[in-house]
C-alpha positions as CSV (number, residue, x, y, z in Angstrom):
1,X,17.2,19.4,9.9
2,X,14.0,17.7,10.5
3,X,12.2,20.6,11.9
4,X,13.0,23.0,9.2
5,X,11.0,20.7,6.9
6,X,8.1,19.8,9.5
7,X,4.6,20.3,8.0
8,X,2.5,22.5,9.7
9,X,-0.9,21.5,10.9
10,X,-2.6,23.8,8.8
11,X,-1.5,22.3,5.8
12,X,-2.2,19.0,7.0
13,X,-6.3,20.7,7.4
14,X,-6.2,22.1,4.1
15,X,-5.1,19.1,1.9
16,X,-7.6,16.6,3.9
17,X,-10.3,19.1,3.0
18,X,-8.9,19.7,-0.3
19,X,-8.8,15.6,-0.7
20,X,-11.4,14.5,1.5
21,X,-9.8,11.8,3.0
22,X,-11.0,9.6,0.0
23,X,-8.7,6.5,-1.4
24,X,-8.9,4.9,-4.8
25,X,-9.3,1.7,-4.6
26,X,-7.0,0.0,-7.3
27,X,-6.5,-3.6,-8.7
28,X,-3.2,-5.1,-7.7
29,X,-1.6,-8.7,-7.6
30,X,0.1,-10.7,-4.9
31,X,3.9,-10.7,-5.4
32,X,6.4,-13.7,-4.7
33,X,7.3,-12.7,-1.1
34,X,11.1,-13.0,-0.3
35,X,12.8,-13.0,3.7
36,X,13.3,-9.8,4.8
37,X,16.5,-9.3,5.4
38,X,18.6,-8.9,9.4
39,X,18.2,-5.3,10.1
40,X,22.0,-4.0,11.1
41,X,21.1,-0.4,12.5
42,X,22.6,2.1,10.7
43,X,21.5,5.2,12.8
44,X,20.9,8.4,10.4
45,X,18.3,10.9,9.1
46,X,17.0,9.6,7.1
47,X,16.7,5.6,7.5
48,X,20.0,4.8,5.0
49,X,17.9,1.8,3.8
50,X,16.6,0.2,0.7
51,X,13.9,-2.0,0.3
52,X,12.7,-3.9,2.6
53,X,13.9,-4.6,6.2
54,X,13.0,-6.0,9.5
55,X,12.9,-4.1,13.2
56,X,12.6,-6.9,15.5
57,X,13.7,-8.5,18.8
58,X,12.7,-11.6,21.0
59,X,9.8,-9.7,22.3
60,X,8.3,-5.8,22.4
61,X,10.8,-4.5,24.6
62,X,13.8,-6.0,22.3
63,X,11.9,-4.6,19.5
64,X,11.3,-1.0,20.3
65,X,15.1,-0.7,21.9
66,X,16.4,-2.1,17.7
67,X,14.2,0.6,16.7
68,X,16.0,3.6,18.4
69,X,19.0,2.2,17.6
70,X,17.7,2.3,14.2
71,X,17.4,6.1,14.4
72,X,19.2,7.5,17.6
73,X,22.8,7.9,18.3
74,X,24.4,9.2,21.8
75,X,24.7,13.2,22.0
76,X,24.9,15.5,24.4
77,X,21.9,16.2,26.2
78,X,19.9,13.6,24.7
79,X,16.6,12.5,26.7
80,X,15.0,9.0,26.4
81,X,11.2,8.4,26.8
82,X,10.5,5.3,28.5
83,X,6.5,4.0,29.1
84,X,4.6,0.7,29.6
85,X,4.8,-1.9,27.1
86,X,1.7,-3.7,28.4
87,X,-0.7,-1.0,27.7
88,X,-0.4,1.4,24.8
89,X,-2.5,4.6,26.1
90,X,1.0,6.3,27.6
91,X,3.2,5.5,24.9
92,X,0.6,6.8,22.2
93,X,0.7,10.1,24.2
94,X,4.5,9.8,24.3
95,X,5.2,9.4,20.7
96,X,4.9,12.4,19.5
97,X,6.4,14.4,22.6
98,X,9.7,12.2,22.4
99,X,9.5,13.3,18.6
100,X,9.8,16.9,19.9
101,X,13.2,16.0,21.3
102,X,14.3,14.0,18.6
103,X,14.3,11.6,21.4
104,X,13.2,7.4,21.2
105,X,10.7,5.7,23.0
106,X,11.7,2.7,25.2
107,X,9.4,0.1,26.9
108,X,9.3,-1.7,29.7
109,X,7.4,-3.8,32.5
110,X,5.4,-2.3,35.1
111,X,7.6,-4.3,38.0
112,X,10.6,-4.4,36.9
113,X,13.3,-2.5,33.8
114,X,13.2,-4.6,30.4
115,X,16.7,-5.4,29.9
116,X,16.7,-4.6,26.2
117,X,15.7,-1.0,27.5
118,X,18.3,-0.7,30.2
119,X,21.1,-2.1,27.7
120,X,19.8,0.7,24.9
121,X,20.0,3.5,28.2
122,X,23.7,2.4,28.7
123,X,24.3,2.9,25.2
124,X,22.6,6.2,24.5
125,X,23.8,8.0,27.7
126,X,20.7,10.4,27.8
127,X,21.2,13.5,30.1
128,X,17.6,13.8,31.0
129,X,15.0,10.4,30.9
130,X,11.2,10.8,31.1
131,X,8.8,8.0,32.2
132,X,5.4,8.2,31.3
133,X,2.7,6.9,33.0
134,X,1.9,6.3,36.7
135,X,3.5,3.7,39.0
136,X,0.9,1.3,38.4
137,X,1.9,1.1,35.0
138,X,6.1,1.9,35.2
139,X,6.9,1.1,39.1
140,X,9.4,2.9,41.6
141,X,11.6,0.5,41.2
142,X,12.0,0.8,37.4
143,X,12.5,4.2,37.9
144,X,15.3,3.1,40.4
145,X,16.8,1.0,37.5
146,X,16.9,3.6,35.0
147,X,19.1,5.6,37.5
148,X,21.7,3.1,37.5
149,X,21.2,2.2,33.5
150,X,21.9,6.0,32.6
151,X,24.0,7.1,35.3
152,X,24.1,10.8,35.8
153,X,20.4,10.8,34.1
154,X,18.2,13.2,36.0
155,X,14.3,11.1,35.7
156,X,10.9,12.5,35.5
157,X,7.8,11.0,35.5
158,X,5.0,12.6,34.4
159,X,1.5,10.9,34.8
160,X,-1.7,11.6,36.0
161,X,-4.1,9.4,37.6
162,X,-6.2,8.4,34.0
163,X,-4.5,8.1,30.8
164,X,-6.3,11.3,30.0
165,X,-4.8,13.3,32.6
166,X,-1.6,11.8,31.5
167,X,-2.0,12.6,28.1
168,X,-2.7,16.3,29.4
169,X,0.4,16.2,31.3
170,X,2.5,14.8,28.3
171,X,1.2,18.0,26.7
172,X,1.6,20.7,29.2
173,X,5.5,19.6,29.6
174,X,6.1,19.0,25.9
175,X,3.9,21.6,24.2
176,X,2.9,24.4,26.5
177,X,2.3,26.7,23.4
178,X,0.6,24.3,21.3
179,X,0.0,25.6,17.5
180,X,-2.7,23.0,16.7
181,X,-3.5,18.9,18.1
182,X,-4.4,16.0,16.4
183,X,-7.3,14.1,18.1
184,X,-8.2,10.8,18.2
185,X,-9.8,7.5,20.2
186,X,-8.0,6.6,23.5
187,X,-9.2,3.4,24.5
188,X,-8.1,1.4,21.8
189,X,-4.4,1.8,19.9
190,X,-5.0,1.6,15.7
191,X,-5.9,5.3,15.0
192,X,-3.6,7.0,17.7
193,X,-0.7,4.8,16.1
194,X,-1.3,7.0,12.6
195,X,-2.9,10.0,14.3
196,X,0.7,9.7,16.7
197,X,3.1,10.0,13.4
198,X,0.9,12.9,12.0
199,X,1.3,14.8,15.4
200,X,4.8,14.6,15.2
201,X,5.3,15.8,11.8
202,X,3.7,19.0,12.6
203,X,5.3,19.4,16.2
204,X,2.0,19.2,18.1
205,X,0.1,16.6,20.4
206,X,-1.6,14.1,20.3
207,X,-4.6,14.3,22.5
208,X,-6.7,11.6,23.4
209,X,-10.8,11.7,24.1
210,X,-13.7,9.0,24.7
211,X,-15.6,8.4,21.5
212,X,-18.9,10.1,22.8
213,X,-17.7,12.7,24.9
214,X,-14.3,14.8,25.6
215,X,-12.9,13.7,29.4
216,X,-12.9,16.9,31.5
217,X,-9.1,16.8,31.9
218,X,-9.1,17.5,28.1
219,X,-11.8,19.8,28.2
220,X,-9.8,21.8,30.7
221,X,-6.6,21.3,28.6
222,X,-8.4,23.5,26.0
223,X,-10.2,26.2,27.6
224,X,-8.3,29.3,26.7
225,X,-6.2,27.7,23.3
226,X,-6.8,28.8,19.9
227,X,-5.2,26.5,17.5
228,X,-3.7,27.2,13.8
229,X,-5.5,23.6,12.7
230,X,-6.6,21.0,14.5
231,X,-7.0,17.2,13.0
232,X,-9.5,14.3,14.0
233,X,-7.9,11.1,13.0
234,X,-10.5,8.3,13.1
235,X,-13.8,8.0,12.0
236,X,-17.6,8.8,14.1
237,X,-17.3,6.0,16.0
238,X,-14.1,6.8,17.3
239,X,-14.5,10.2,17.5
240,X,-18.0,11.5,17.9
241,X,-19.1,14.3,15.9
242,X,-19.9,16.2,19.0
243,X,-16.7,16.2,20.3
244,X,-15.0,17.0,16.9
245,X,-17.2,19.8,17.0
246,X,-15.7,21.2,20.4
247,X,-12.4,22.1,18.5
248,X,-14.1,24.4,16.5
249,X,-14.2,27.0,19.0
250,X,-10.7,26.8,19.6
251,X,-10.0,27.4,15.6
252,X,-10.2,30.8,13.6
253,X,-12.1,29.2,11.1
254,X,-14.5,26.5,11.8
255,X,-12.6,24.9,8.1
256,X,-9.3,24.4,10.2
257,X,-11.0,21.5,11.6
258,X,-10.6,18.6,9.5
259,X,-10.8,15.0,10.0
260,X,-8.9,11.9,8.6
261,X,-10.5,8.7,8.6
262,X,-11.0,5.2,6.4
263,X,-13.8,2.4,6.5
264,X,-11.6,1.0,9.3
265,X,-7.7,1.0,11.2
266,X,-6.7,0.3,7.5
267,X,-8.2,3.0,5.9
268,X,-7.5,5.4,8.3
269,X,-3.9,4.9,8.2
270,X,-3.6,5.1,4.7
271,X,-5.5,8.6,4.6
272,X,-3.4,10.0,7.1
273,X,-0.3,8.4,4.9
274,X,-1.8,9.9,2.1
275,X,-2.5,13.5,3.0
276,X,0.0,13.8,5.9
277,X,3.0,12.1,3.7
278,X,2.0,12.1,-0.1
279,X,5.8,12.2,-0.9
280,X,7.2,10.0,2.0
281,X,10.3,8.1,0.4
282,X,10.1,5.4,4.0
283,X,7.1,4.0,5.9
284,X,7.3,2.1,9.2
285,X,4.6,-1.0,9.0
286,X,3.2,-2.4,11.5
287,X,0.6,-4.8,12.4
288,X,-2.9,-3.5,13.1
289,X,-4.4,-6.7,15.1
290,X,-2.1,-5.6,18.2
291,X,-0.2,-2.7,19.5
292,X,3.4,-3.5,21.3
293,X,5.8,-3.6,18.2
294,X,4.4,-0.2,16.9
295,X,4.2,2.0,20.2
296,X,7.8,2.8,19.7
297,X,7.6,3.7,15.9
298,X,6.5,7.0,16.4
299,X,9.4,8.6,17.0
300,X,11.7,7.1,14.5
301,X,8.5,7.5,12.3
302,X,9.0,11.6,12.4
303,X,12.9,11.2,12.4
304,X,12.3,9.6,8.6
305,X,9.3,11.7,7.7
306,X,7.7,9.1,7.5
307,X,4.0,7.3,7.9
308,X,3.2,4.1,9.9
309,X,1.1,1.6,7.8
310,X,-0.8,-1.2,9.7
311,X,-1.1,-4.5,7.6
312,X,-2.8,-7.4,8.8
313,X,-0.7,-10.5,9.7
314,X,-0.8,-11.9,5.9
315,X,-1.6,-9.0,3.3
316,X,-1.8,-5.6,3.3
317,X,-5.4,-4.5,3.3
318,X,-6.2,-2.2,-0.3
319,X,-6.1,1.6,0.9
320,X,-2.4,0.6,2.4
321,X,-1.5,-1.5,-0.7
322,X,-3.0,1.5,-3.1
323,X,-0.9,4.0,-0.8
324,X,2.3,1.8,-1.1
325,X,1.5,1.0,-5.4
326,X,1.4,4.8,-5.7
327,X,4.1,6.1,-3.4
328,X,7.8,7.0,-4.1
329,X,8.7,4.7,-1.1
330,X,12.0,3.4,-1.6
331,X,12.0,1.4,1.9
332,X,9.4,-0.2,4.6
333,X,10.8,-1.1,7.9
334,X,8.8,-3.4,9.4
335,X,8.2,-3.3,13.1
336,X,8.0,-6.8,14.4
337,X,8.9,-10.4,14.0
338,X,7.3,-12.4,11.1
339,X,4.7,-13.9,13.8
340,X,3.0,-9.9,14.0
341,X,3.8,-9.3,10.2
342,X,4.7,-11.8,7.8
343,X,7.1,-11.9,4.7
344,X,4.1,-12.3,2.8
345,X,1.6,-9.4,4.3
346,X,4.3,-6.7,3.2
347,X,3.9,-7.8,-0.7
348,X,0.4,-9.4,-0.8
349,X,-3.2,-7.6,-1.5
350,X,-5.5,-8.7,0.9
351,X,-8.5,-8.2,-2.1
C-alpha cells in the first residue's frame, strides 16, 4: 500500500541538506511535439499509463472530477474533499489532508454545486464528505447539494474565518499528532502546489504563513509540537528567514529544518521533485501561470507517488526539463486543456 512506502519527513530534511536544493542546469533540444492522447480513466495505484496523457474537462470543475476518476474508485467508507475552485488557499490546505484518506479533491462554485462534481459524488458514493472553506467561499446551499449528490453522506465543513485558520483547522481534524509540516507562502498558489504533493508523501500538513511573519493562528497551531522534520518549500521571499527560523524550536535539531527552493515557481518544483521524488516513475504537470487545473492534483499526486511539475503554457522551463531528461518517468499526466498547457510545453525547453 501507499503508506507502507510513504517517505518520512526526516528523510525528505536530510537529502535537501545533503543536496542543497541545487539543479544542474543541462543543454537539451525541443522535440517534435505530438497530440496528447484522450485520457480514458483507468482508476489504479499506480496511474496504469504510459507516456503521455491528458486530464482535462470543459472547465476546472470538469477537470479536477476526470482527475479522481483517474485515481479513485467507490469503497466503502470513502470520503470526498470538496473546496472552492475560485480561490486556491482551501484546496492547497486540502490536498494533502484528502491524501491522508486516500480520498480526491472536488471543486466547485461558491453559489451553487459544479455539476461535474455532483456527477463524480453520485459515482463514488463516499460515506463521509468534507467541504473546506467557509460559506463565503462553498455556500449552504452547496452543502445542501452535496446531500442529495451522495445520499446517505454525512458533511462537514471545516473552515475558519481566514484561510489561515482554515488551514489550522484542516490540520487539527486531519493530523492531530503531526510528525513534522511542510511550510510554505499562502497568498499566492505555485509553491503550495509542490510543497502540497511533498506533504502528502510524508503524511503531514501543509501549513500556510505570510512571507514576513507567521499569522497567530499558526503560531498558536505550534506552541507545544515538536516535529521529526520540518520543510520550507519556497524561497526568502516567500518564506522569510524569520519565520523559517520559528520551526527550529519545534525540532530536535535545529538541522531538521530544511528548505526547498529554485530561482522561481519553476525551480522550486523541480527541487522538491528532485529531493522529494528522485525515483518517481509518474509526474502530474501542470501550468504554473494559474492555479484551478492543479488544485485537485494533489491527491492523485500521492496516490502515484508522484511530483507535480509546473510548465509554462509553451515549454517547460530548464530545472523541470533537467528533472524530466534525468528521471525514470515513464508517464506525465497533464492537468488541463491545451489552452493552460500545450502539446508543445510538455516536450519543449524553454532555454
Amino acid at each position: 500500500m501507499r503508506s507502507a512506502r510513504r517517505l518520512t519527513l526526516a528523510a525528505v530534511s536530510a537529502a535537501a541538506l545533503l543536496g542543497g536544493g541545487a539543479l544542474g542546469v543541462g543543454a537539451a533540444s525541443a522535440a517534435t511535439p505530438a497530440p496528447f492522447p484522450a485520457i480514458t480513466p483507468k482508476i489504479g495505484t499506480p496511474f496504469p499509463y504510459i507516456g503521455i496523457v491528458q486530464a482535462a474537462g470543459v472547465d476546472r470543475y470538469a477537470t479536477a472530477a476526470v482527475i479522481s476518476q483517474g485515481s479513485f474508485a467507490p469503497s466503502a467508507g470513502s470520503s470526498v474533499f470538496v473546496a472552492s475552485g475560485e480561490s486556491a488557499a482551501d484546496a492547497l490546505t486540502a490536498g494533502p489532508a484528502a491524501a491522508s484518506l486516500d480520498a480526491p479533491l472536488l471543486l466547485t462554485p461558491a453559489a451553487s454545486l459544479a455539476p461535474a462534481a455532483a456527477a463524480e459524488l453520485t459515482r463514488l458514493a463516499p460515506t463521509t464528505v468534507y467541504v473546506v472553506g467557509g460559506a463565503g467561499r462553498v455556500s449552504e446551499p452547496v452543502l445542501t447539494a452535496i446531500r442529495a449528490a451522495a445520499p446517505g453522506a454525512t458533511v462537514e465543513r471545516i473552515a475558519g474565518a481566514t484561510r489561515y485558520e482554515t488551514a489550522v483547522a484542516v490540520a487539527q481534524r486531519f493530523f492531530p499528532t503531526p510528525t513534522g509540516v511542510v511550510l510554505t507562502r499562502g497568498d499566492t498558489f505555485p509553491d503550495a502546489l509542490s510543497g502540497g504533493a511533498a506533504a502528502a508523501a510524508g503524511g503531514v500538513p501543509l501549513m500556510i504563513t505570510d512571507p514576513a511573519a507567521l499569522p497567530a493562528p499558526v503560531a498558536a497551531w505550534l506552541q507545544g509540537k515538536t516535529f521529526d522534520a520540518a520543510l520550507v518549500v519556497g524561497g526568502t521571499a516567500s518564506v522569510g528567514e524569520g519565520v523559517a527560523a520559528t520551526l527550529t524550536s519545534h525540532v530536535s535539531d535545529p538541522t531538521d529544518v530544511s528548505r526547498l527552493a529554485g530561482d522561481d515557481r519553476y525551480g522550486t518544483a523541480a527541487a522538491v521533485a528532485t529531493t522529494v521524488f528522485p525515483d518517481a516513475t509518474t509526474a502530474l504537470v501542470a501550468t504554473g501561470e494559474n492555479f484551478p487545473d492543479a488544485l485537485a492534483g494533489v491527491p492523485a499526486a500521492a496516490v502515484n507517488e508522484a511530483p507535480i511539475l509546473l510548465v509554462r503554457s509553451t515549454c517547460t522551463p530548464v530545472p523541470i526539463y533537467d528533472y524530466v531528461v534525468d528521471s525514470q518517468l515513464s508517464a506525465e499526466i497533464v492537468l488541463g486543456g491545451l489552452s493552460s498547457v500545450s502539446a508543445e510545453a510538455v516536450v519543449t525547453n524553454c532555454s
